[in-house]
MARKOL-948224 format. One line per 4 residues: number of its first residue (from 1); their letters; for each residue x, y, z of C-alpha. Coordinates in pm, whole numbers. Each point is the difference from the previous one (the first is absolute). Example, Ala and Ser with C-alpha at 12.3 -4.5 7.8 and 13.67 -1.06 7.14 Angstrom:
1 = as = 1230,-450,780  137,344,-66
***
This chain:
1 = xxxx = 5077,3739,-783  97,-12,-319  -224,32,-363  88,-363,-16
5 = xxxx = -97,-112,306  -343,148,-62  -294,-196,-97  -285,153,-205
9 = xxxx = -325,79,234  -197,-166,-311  154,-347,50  -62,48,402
13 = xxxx = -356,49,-45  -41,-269,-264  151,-277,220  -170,91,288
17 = xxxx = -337,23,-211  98,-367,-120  25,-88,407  -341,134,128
21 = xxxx = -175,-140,-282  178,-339,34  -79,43,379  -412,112,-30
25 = xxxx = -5,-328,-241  164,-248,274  -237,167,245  -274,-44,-285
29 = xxxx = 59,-381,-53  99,-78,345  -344,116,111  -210,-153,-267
33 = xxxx = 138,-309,60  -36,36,325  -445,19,-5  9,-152,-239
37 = xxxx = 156,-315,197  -156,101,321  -382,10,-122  109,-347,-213
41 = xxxx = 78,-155,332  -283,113,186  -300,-84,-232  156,-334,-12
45 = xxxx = 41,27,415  -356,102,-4  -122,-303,-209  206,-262,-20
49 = xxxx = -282,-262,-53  -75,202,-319  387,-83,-89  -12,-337,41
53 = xxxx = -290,-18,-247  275,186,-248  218,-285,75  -204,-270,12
57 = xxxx = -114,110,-401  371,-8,-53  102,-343,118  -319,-84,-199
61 = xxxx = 128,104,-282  310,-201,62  -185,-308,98  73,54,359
65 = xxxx = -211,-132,270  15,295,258  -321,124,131  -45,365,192
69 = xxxx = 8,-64,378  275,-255,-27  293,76,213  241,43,-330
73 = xxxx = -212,261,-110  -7,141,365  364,56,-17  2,94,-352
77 = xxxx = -195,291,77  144,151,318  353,-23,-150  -132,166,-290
81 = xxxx = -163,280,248  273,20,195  284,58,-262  -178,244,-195
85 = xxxx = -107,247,293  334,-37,186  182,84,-383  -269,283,13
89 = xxxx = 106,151,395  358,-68,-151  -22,221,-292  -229,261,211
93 = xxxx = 254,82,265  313,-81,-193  148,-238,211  156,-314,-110
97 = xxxx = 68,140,-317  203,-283,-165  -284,-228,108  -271,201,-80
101 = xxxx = 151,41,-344  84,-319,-91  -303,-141,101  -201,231,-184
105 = xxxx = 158,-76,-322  -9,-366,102  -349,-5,90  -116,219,-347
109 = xxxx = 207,-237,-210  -149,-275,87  -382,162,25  50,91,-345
113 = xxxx = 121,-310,-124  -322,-135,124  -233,268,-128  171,-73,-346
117 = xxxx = -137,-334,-18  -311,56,138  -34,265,-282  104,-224,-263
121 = xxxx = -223,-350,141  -259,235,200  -18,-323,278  -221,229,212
125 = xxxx = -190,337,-148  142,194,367  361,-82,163  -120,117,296
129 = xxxx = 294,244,84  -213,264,208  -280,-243,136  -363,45,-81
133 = xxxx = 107,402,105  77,52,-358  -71,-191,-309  257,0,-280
137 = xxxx = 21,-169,-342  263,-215,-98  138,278,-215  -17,267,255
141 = xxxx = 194,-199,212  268,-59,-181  33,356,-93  3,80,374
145 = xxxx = 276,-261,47  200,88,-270  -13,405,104  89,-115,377
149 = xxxx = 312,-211,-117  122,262,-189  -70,228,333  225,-263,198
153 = xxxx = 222,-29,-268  88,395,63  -40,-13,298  296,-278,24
157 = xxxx = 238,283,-155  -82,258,226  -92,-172,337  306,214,140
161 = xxxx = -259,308,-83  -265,-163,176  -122,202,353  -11,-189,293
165 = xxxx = -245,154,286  124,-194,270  269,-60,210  220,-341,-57
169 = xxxx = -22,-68,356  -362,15,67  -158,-108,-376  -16,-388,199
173 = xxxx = -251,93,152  -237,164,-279  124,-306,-173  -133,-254,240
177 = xxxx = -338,176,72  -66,-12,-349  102,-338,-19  -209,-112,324
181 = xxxx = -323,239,-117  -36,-136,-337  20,-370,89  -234,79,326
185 = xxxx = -275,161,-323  49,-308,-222  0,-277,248  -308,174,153
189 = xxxx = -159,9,-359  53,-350,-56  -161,-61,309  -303,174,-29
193 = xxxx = -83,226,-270  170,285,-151  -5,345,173  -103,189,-313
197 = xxxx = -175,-179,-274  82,36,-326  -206,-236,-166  -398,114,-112
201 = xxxx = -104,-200,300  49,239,306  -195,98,248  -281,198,-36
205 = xxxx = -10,-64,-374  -344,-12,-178  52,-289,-255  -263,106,-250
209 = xxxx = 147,375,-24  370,-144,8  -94,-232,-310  -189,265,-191
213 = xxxx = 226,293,69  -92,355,18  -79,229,-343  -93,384,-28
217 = xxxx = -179,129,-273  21,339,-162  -196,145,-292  108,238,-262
221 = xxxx = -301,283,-76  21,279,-286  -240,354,51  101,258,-217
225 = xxxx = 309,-99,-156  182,-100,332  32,-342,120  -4,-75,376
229 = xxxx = 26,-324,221  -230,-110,247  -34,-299,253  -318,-180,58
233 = xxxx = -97,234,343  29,288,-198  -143,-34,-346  -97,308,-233
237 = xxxx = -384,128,-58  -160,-134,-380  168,287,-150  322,-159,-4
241 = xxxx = 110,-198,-296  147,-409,101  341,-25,-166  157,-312,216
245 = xxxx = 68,-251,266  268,-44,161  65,-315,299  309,7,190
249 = xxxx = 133,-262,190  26,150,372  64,-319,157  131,-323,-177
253 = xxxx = -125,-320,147  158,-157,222  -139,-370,-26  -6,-168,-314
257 = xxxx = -232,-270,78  -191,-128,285  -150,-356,-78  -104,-230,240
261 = xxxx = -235,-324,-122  -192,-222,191  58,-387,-52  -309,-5,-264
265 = xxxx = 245,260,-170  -237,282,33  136,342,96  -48,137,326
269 = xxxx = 165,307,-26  -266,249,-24  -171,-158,295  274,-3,223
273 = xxxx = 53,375,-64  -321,87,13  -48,-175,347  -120,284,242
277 = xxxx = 117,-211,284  348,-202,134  167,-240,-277  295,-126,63
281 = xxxx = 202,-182,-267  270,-193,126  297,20,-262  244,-332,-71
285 = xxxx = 196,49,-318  184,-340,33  -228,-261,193  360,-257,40
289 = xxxx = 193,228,138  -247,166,214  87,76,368  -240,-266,217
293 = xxxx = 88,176,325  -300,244,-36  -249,-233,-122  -159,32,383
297 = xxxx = -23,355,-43  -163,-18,-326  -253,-258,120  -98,195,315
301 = xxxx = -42,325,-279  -229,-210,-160  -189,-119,279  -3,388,110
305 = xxxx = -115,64,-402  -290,-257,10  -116,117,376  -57,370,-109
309 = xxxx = -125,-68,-383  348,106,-157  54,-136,-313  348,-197,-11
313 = xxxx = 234,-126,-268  313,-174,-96  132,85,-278  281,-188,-160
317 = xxxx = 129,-104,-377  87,-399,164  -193,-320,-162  -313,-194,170
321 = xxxx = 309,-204,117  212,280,137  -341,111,201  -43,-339,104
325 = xxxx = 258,-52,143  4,347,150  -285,-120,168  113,-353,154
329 = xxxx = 290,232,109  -177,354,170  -391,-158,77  -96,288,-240
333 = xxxx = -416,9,-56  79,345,-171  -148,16,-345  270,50,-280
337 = xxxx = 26,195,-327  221,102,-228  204,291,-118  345,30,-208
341 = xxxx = 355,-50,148  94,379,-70  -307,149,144  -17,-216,345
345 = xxxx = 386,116,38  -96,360,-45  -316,-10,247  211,-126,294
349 = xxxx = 385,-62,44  -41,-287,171  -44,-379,-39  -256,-13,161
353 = xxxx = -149,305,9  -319,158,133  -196,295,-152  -328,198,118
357 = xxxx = -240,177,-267  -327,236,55  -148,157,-287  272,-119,-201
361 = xxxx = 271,193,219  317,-159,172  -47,57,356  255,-208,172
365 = xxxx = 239,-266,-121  212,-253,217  307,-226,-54  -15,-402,86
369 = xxxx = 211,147,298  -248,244,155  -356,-158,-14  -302,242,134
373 = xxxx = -101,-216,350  -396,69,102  82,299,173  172,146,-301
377 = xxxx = -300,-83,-200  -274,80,195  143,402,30  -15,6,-411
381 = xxxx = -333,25,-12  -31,374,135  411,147,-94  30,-54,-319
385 = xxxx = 122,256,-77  230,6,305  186,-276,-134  51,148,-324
389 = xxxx = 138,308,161  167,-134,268  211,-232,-278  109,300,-174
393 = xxxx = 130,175,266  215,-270,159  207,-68,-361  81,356,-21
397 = xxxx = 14,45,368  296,-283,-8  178,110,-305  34,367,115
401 = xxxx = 64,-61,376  264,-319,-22  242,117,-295  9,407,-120
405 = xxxx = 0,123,340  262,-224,175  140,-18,-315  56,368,-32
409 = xxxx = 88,23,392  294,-193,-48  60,206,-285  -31,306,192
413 = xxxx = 193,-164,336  295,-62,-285  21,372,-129  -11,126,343
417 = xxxx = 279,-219,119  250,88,-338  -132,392,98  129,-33,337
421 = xxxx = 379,-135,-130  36,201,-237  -75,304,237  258,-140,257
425 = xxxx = 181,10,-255  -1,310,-102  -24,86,332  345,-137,48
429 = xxxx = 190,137,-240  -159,380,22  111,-32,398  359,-97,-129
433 = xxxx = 16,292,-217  -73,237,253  286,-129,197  288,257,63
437 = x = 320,-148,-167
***
């Protein structure tokens, strides 16, 4: 070879420099774009009652009719679910990577379109992008939006770059599971209630410590020229000097507000918390649009209420004529108070909904679909805490058992299977050069 024909090692090394860092920020973007769609899709999957609240603020705002619980908002939401986590398995495994792409930049053009003018006109104070799971301002998320377009934005460059972990021939089925999983979690949420709850309503919550939040305290004492800090279980003898206070914020709360008036418009909250016994507040957000078909089961949780000296409630935001006509419709006797719109969404997903307090702490919660019957009822009484537990365990129970393991057994089934051609393979061809010519 020839001087000429030479190429400086510097230039070598600086283009393939220029390659692995262009490749680690494909892999970079691909990936955050990936969780970043994947947990978007399930919080929504996980909630999607709490969506249609999003929505329903929305068409609001643009003098739309459309209240949560309709069947447009129904579809709304699962489409919603269902293109953002299957964009999310897309960009995980790299396959489909013109789709993937595309829709990516699609999908983030458009999201940030929208975030723009609810920055600028601020029609709702959260877009609801990540659920109740995480709270954003309006300004946060349209930072987020505008750092994820520019992610897809790369990313539509150098999709070539992008990895794909699994085969062409198998990534159907990953595809479909995912696809089947996620609409099994959301129509299951809409259902009944949502397997993990986000909102400052879940179970096992104490309400009075949830609206006051938690604080810590630590004091700043001086002895001899040297300062020191101290918490309250371990304060200094007299002949420490006080310098300072200090109170940190350990746990925010999670409730705002919990209001609920009687029809004298006297505020029962502090009783009903305070209530050593069984209260059970019966949620309706919307009294028109309320489901009717579990106005049986609400009367016999009454009757069951008023047999055992249980305190029982309905609380709703409707008129005297929205409960009156309730009433001609269900045969409700139940007493009624009321609460905000916001606040009876949060407490139960559900239209109607059911919810069980003792000592002021959430101890089970049903959907107009799964009404406690008398047995149900009558076992409260001594496994309380059972039910709390139990609850818990079946949400992360499902999540684990039904999507990351077969999830990464397919995976695993796929590597195995591209293992085993390529060693045939290789196989093959090593067997064909040990052939005598």
């Amino acid at each position: 070879m020839s001087k000429k024909d030479k190429k400086p090692p510097f230039t070598v090394t600086k283009h393939k420099a220029i390659q692995i860092l262009l490749r680690l920020t494909t892999l970079f973007a691909q990936w955050i774009l990936a969780a970043v769609f994947l947990f978007s899709g399930f919080v929504k999957a996980l909630d999607p009652l709490g969506m249609e609240h999003k929505f329903e603020a929305y068409c609001a705002e643009a003098g739309l009719n459309v209240m949560a619980g309709s069947l447009y908002l129904d579809v709304a939401v699962i489409a919603l679910t269902l293109v953002e986590f299957t964009l999310g398995v897309y960009l995980l495994l790299g396959m489909r990577r013109r789709i993937a792409t595309y829709g990516a930049f699609v999908f983030m053009l458009f999201m940030t379109i929208v975030t723009i003018y609810i920055y600028i006109f601020n029609p709702v104070p959260d877009c609801g992008c990540f659920g109740a799971a995480i709270t954003l301002t309006n300004g946060e998320t349209l930072a987020k939006n505008i750092v994820l377009l520019a992610l897809t934005i790369f990313l539509l460059t150098q999709s070539r770059r992008s990895l794909r972990i699994i085969s062409q021939r198998n990534q159907w089925l990953l595809s479909a599971y995912s696809l089947v999983y996620l609409l099994g979690i959301t129509l299951y949420s809409l259902h009944y209630l949502p397997l993990i709850d986000f909102t400052g309503y879940a179970l096992g919550t104490d309400i009075p410590k949830a609206m006051s939040g938690e604080y810590a305290m630590t004091f700043t004492y001086e002895k001899n020229g040297k300062r020191q800090v101290f918490t309250e279980t371990n304060l200094p003898d007299s002949t420490w000097k006080y310098v300072d206070a200090t109170t940190t914020v350990v746990t925010a709360p999670s409730i705002a507000d919990f209001s609920l008036l009687d029809r004298q418009g006297e505020d029962i909250s502090d009783s009903i918390l305070a209530d050593t016994g069984f209260v059970f507040i019966a949620t309706i957000p919307h009294l028109p649009t309320a489901d009717p078909g579990c106005s049986d089961a609400l009367n016999d949780v009454f009757d069951h209420a008023i047999d055992k000296n249980h305190r029982f409630y309905c609380a709703t935001t409707g008129s005297e004529q929205d409960i009156s006509q309730w009433k001609d419709r269900t045969g409700a006797a139940y007493p009624f108070i009321w609460g905000s719109a916001e606040m009876l969404k949060a407490m139960v997903r559900s239209n109607p909904g059911l919810l069980l307090l003792k000592n002021g702490r959430i101890i089970a919660k049903w959907s107009r679909n799964n009404m406690p019957d008398d047995g149900e009822l009558s076992s409260l009484s001594d496994a309380v805490e059972h039910v709390q537990r139990a609850s818990r365990n079946r949400s992360f129970g499902i999540l684990f058992l039904w999507f990351i393991v077969p999830f990464l057994l397919l995976l695993s089934i796929d590597r195995i299977w591209i293992g085993s051609r390529y060693y045939k393979i290789y196989h093959h061809y090593k067997s064909l050069k040990n052939v005598p010519q």
